[in-house]
Backbone bond lengths (Angstrom), bond angles and torsions (degrees), N, CA, C in turn:
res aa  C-N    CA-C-N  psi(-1)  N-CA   C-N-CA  omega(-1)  CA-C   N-CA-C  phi
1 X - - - 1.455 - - 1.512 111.74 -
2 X 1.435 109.35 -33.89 1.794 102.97 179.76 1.775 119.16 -61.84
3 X 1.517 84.89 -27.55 1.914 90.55 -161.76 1.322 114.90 -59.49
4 X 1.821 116.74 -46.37 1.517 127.36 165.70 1.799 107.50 -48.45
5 X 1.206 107.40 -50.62 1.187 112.60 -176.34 2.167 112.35 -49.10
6 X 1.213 95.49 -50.14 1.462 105.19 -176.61 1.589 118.21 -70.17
7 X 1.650 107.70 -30.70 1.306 112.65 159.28 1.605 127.65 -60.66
8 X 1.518 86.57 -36.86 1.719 98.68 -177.45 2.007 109.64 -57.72
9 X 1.473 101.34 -31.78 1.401 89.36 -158.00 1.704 92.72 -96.77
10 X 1.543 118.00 -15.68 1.472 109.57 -163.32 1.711 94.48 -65.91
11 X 1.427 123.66 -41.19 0.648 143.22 169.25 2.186 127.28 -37.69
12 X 0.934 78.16 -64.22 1.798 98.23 161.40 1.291 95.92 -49.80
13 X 1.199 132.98 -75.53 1.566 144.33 176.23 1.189 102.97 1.18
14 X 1.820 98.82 -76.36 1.484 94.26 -133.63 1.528 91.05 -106.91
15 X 1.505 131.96 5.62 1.835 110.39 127.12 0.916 134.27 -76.12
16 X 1.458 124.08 4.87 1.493 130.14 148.43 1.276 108.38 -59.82
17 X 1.840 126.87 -58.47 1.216 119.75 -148.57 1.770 107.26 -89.49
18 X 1.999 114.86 -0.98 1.004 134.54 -164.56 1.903 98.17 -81.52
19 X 1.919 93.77 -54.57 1.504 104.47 -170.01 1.619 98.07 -54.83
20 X 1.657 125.87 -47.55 1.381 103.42 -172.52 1.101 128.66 -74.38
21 X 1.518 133.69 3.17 1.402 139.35 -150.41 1.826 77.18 -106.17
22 X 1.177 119.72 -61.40 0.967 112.48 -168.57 1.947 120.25 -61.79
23 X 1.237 106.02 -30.76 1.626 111.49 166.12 1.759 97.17 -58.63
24 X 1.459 121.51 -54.74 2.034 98.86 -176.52 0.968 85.34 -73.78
25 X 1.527 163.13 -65.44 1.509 115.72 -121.54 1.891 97.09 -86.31
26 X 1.357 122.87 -12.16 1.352 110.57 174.79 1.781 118.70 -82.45
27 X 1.623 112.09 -15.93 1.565 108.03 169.16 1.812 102.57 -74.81
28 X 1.419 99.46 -53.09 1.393 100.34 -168.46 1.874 111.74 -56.54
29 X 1.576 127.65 -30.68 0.985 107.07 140.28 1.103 166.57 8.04
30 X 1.566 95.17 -92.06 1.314 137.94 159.19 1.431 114.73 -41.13
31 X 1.527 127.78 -51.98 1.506 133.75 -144.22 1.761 88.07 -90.33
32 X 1.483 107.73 -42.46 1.216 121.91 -176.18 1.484 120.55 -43.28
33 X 1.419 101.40 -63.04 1.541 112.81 165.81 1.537 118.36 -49.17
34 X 1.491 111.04 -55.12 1.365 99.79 -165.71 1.996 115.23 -70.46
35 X 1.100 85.50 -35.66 1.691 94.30 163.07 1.680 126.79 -51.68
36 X 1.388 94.59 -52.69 1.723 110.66 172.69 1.689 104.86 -47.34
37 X 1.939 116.64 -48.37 1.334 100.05 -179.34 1.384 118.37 -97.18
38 X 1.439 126.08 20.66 1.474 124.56 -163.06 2.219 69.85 -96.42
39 X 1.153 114.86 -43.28 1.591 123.58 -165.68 1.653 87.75 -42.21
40 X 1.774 102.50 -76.86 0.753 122.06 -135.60 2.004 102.18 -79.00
41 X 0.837 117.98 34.32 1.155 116.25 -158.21 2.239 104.31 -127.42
42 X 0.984 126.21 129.60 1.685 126.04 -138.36 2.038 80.73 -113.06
43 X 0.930 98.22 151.78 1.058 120.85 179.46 1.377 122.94 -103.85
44 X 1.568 125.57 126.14 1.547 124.76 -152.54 1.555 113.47 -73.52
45 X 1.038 154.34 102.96 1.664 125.53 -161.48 1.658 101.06 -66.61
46 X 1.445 110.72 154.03 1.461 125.60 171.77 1.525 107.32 -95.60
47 X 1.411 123.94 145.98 1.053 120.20 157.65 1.609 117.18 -48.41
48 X 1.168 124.83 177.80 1.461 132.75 168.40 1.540 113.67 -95.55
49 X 1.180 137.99 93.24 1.346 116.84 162.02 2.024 119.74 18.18
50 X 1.317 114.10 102.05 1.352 116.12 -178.75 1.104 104.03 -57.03
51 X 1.375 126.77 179.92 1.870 137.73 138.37 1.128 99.99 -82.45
52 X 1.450 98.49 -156.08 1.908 109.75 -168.73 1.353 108.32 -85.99
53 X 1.366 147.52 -41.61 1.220 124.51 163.09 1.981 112.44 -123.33
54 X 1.369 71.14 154.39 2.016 84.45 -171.72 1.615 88.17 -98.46
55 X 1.695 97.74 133.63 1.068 130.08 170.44 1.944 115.67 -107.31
56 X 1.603 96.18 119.81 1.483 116.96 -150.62 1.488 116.89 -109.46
57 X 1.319 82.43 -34.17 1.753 108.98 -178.52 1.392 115.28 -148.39
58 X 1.371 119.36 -162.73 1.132 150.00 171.46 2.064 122.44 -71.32
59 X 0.838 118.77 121.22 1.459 110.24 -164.36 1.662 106.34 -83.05
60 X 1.706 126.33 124.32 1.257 110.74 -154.85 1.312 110.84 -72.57
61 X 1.461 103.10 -40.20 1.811 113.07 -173.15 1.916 114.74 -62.44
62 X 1.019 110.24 20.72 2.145 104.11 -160.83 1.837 76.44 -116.88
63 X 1.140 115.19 124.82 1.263 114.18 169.65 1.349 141.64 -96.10
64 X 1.435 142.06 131.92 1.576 138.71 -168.99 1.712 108.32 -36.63
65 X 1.447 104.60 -63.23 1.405 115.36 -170.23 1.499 115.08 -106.40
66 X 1.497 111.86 153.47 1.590 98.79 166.60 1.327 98.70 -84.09
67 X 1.418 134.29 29.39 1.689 112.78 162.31 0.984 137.53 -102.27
68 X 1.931 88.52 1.89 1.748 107.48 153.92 1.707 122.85 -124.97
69 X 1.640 86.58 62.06 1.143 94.31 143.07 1.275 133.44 -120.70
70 X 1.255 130.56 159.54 1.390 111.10 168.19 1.088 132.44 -95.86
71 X 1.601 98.56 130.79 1.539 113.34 175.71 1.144 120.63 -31.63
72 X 1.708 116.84 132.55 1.704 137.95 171.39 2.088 86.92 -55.96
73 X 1.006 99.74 145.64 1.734 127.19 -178.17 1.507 99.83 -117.58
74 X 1.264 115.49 152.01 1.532 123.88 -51.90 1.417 102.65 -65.22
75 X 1.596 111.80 172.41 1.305 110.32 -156.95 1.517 70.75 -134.07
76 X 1.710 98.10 135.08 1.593 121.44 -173.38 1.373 110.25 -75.34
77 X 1.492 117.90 141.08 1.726 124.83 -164.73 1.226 90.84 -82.21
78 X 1.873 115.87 175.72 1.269 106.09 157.44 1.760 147.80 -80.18
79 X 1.055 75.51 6.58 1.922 86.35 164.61 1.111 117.14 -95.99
80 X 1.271 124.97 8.19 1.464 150.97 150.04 1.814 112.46 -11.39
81 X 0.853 122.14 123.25 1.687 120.74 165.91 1.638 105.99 -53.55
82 X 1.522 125.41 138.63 1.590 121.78 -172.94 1.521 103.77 -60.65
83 X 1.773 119.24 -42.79 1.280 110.46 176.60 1.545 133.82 -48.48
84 X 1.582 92.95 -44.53 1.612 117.20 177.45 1.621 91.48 -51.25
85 X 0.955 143.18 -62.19 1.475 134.30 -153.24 1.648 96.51 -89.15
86 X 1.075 135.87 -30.47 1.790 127.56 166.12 1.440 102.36 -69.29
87 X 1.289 125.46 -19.57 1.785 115.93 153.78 1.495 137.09 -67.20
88 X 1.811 93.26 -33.38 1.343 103.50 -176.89 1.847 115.92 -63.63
89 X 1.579 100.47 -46.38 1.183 128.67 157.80 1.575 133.14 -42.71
90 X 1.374 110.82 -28.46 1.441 111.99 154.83 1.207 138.86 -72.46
91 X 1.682 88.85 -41.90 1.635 110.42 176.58 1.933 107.04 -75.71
92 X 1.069 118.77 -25.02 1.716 119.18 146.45 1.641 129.12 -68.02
93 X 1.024 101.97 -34.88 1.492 101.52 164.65 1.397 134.25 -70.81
94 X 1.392 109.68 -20.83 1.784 144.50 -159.57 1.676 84.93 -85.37
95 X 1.243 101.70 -71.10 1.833 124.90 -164.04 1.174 94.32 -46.15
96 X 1.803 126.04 -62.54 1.776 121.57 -165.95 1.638 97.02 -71.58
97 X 0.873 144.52 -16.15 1.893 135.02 166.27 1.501 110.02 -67.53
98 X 1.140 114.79 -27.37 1.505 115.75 172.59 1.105 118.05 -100.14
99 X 1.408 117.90 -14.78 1.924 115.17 167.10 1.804 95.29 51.68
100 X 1.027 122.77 7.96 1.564 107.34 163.73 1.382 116.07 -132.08
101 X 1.359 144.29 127.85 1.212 141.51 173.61 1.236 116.17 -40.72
102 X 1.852 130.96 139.67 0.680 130.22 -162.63 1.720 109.94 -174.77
103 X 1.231 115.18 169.16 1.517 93.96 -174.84 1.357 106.38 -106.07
104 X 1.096 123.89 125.94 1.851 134.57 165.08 1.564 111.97 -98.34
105 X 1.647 80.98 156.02 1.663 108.13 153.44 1.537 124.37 -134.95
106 X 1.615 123.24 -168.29 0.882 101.82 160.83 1.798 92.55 -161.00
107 X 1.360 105.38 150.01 1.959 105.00 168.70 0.955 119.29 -140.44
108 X 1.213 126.88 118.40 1.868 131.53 178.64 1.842 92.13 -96.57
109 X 1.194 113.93 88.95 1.531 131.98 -170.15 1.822 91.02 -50.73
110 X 1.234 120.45 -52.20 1.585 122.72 -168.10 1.581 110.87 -102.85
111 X 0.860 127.68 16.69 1.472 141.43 -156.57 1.445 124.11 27.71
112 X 1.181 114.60 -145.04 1.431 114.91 -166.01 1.621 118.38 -110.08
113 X 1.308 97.60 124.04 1.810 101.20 -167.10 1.525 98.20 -74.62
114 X 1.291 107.41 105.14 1.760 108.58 162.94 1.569 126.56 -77.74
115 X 1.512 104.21 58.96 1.511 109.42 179.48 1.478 105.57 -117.99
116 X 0.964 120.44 153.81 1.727 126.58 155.42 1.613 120.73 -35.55
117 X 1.184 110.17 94.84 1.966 101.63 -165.55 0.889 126.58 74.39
118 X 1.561 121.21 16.49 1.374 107.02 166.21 1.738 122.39 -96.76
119 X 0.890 94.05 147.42 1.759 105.46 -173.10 1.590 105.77 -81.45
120 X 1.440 139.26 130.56 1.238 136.33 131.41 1.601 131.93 -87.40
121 X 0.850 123.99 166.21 1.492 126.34 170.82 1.298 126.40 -102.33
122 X 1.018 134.98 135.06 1.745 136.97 -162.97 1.367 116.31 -144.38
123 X 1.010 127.06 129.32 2.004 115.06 173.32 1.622 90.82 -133.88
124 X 2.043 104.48 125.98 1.349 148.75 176.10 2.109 95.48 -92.15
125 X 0.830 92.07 137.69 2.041 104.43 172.93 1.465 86.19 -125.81
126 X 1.555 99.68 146.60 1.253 111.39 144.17 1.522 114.57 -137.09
127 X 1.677 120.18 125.43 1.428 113.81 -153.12 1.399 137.30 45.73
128 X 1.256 112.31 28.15 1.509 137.00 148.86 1.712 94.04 121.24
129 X 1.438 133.94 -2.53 1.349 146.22 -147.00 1.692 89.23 -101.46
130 X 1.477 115.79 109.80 1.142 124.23 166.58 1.212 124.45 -67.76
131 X 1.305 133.69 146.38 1.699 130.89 174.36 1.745 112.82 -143.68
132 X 0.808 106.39 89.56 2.329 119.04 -173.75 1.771 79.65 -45.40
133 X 1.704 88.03 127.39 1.926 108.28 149.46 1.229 108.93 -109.41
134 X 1.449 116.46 143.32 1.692 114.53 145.82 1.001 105.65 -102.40
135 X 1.680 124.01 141.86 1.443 141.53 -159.95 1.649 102.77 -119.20
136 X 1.246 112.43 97.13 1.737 114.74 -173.47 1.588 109.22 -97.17
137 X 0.837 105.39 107.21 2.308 111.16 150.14 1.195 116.86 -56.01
138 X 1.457 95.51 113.63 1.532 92.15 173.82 1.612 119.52 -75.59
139 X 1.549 99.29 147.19 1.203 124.70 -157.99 1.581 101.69 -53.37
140 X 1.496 119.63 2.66 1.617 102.38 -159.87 1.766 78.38 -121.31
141 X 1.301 120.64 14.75 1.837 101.97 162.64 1.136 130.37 -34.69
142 X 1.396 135.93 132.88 1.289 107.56 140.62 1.334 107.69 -138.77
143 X 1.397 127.18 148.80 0.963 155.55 160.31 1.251 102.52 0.85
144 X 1.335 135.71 125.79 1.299 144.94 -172.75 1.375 124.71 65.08
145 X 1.308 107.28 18.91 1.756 106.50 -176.37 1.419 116.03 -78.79
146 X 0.863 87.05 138.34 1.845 88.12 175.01 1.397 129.82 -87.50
147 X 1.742 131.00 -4.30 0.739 161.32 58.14 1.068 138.06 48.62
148 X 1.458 152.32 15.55 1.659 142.22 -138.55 1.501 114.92 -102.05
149 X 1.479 103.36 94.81 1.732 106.26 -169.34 2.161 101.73 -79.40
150 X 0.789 86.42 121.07 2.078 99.30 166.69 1.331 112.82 -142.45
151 X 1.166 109.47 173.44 1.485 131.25 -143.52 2.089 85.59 -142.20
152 X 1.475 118.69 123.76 1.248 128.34 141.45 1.388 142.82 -67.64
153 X 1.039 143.18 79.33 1.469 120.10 -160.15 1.744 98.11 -111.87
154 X 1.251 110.07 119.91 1.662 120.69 -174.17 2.031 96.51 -76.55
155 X 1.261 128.47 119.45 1.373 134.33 173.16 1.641 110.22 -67.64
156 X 1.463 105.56 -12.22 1.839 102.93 158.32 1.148 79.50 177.61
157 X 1.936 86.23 164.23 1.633 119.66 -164.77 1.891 102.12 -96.64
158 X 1.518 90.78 154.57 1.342 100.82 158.26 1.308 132.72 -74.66
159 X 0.966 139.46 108.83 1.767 139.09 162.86 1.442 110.27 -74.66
160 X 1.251 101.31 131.76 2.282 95.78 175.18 1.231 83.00 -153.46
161 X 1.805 109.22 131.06 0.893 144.04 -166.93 1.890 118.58 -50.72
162 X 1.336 94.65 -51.98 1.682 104.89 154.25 1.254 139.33 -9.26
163 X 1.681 79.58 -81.89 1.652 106.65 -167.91 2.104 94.30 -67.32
164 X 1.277 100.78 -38.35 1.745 93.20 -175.66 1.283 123.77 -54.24
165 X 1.622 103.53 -29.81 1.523 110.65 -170.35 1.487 109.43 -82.56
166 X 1.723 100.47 -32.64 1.519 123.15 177.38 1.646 109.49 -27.30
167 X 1.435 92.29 -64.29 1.669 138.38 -119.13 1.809 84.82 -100.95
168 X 1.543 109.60 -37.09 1.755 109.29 177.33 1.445 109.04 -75.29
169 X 1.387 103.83 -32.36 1.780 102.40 -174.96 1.344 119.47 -64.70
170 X 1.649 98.95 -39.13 1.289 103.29 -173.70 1.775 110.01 -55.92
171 X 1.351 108.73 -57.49 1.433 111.54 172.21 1.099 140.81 -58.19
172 X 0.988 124.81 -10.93 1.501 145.61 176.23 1.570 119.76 -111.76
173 X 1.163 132.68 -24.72 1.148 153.20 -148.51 2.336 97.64 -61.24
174 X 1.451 85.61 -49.18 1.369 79.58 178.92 1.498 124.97 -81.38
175 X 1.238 117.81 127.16 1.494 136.70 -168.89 1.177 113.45 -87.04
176 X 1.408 128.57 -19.28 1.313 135.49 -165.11 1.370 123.04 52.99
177 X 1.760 110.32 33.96 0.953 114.90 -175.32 1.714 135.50 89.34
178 X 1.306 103.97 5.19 1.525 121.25 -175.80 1.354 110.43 -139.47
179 X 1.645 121.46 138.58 1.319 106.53 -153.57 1.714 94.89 -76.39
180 X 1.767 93.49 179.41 1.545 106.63 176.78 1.532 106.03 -168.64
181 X 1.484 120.08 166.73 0.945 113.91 -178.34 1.604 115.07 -141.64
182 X 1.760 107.33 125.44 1.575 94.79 -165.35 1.762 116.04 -98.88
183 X 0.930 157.67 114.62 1.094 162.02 -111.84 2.102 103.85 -168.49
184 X 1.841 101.28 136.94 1.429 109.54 -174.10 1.890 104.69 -136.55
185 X 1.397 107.48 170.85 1.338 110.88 -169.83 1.747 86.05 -80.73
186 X 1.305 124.14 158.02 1.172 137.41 147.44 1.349 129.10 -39.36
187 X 1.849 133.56 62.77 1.654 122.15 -135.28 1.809 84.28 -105.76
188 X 1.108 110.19 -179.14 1.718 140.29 -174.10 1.608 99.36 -51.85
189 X 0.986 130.26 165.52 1.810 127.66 152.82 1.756 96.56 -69.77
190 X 1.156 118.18 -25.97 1.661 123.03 -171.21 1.550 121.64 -174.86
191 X 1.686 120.14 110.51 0.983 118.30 -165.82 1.638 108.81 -121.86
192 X 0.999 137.58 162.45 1.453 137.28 161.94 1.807 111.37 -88.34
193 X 1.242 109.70 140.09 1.897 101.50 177.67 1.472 91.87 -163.19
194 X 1.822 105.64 150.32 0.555 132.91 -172.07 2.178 106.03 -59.30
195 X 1.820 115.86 137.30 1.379 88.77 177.29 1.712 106.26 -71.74
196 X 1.373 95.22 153.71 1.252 102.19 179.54 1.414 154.39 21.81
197 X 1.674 68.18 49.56 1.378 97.86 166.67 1.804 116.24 -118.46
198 X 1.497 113.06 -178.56 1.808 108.47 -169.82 1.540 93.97 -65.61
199 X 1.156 118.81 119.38 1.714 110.60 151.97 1.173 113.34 -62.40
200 X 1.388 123.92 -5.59 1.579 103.89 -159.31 1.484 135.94 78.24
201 X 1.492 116.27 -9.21 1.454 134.74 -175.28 1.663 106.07 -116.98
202 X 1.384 120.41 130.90 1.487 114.37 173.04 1.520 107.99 -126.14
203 X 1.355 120.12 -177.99 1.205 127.19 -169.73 1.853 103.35 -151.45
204 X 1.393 113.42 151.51 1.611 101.93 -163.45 1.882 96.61 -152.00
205 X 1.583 106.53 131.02 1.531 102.73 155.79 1.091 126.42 -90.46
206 X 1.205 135.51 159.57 1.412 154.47 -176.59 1.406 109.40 -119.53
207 X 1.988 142.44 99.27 0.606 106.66 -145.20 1.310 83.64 -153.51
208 X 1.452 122.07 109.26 1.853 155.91 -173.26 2.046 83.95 -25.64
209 X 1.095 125.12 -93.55 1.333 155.65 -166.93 2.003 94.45 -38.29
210 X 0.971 94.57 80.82 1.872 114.64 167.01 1.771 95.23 93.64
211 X 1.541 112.14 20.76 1.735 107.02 -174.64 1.381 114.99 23.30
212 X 1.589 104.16 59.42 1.595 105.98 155.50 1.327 138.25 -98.86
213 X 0.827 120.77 -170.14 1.769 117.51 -172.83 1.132 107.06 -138.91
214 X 1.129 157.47 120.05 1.641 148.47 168.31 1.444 104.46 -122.38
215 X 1.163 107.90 131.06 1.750 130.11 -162.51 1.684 99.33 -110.56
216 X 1.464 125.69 133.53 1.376 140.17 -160.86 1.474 102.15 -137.39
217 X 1.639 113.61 120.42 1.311 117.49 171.52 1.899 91.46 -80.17
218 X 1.602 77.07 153.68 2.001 94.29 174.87 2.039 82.31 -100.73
219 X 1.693 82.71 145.89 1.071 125.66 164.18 1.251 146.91 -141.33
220 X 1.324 123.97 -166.36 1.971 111.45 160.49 1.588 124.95 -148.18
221 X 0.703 150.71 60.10 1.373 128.39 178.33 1.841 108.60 -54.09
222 X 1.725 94.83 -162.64 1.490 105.58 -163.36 1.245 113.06 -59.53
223 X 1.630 126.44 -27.40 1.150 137.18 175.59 1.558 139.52 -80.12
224 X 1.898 94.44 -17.22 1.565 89.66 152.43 1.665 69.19 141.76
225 X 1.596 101.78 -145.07 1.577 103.36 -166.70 1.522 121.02 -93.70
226 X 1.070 96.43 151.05 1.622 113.03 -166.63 1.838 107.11 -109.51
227 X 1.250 111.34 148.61 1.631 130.82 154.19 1.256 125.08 -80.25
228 X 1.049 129.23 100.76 1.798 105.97 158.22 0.929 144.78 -109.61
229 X 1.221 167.79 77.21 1.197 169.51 -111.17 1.208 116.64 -61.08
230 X 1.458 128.71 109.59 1.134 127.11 -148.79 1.919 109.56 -91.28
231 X 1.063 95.44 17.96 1.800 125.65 -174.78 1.751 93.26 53.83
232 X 1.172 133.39 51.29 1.589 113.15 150.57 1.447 113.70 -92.50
């Protein structure tokens, strides 16, 4: 009578010890898989927080050439006063820094020193936005020339909002095929700033391919506006 008995339980056993083997190997399974795809599973990139306006395109009003712009009005004849025409000339010089039409002036309050090296002072607006000239004679004047060689030097540049947004698209525009997003601070229709120095205004990409962000101080050199890398 014991022997059935001893079979009975060896037995019990080892679908006892069968049912639990099979409860771990189906959690441990289990944990395996879901882990394998939490691993295996890619992460969406987010844009970056924009600035104030997203730049999409090309700005229509900033123009290719200065030969479409339009001419500062009226444009002084040649019996013209010499100052009158070192005005006309500012208010043309003012207009191609802004690559966008706009209305100018210009006033040399004391006029123009007709000496060999001498400097005058002049302030050009464009859309009410003042910009200080010094007006230089060249050093090889002389007295009665008909001829009058000078030198402009603007004491700060124009910034216009346009041409910045223009001027970022253009450079950035290519993605290399992965999206991105180019984005600028909210700047003036037209401001005066120091050259190269902080305007205070930045501009930033957003860019799918390692989801980075790179942040750009606005600037200017002689050619109009500049990027800089704001080292992040």
């Amino acid at each position: 009578m014991r022997i059935p008995k001893i079979v009975t339980a060896v037995a019990a056993a080892a679908l006892l010890t069968a049912g639990c083997g099979s409860d771990d190997g189906g959690s441990d399974g289990g944990g395996e898989t879901r882990a394998d795809a939490a691993a295996g599973a890619e992460e969406t990139p987010t844009p970056a927080e924009p600035l104030a306006v997203e730049i999409s395109g090309p700005q229509q009003d900033v123009v290719e050439s200065h030969d479409d712009l339009v001419a500062p009005s009226p444009e002084p004849g040649s019996g013209a006063e010499f100052a009158e025409k070192v005005e006309y000339k500012l208010r043309e010089k003012l207009l191609r820094q802004a690559k966008v039409n706009g209305e100018t002036t210009a006033d040399c309050p004391d006029g123009i020193t007709r000496e060999a090296g001498a400097t005058s002072t002049c302030t050009a607006t464009y859309e009410g936005v003042e910009i200080p000239f010094e007006v230089t004679i060249s050093d090889r004047y002389e007295e009665g020339d008909f001829l009058i060689q000078y030198d402009t030097a603007p004491q700060q540049d124009l910034l216009v909002a346009k041409r910045v947004f223009h001027e970022f698209w253009e450079r950035h525009q290519d993605s290399g095929g992965y999206e991105q997003m180019l984005s600028c601070d909210e700047l003036p229709a037209a401001v005066a700033v120091d050259r190269g120095g902080d305007s205070g205004y930045q501009c930033q990409v957003w860019h799918e391919a390692g989801d980075t962000t790179t942040v750009f101080n606005v600037t200017t050199d002689s050619f109009g506006p500049e990027f800089v890398s704001a080292g992040n």
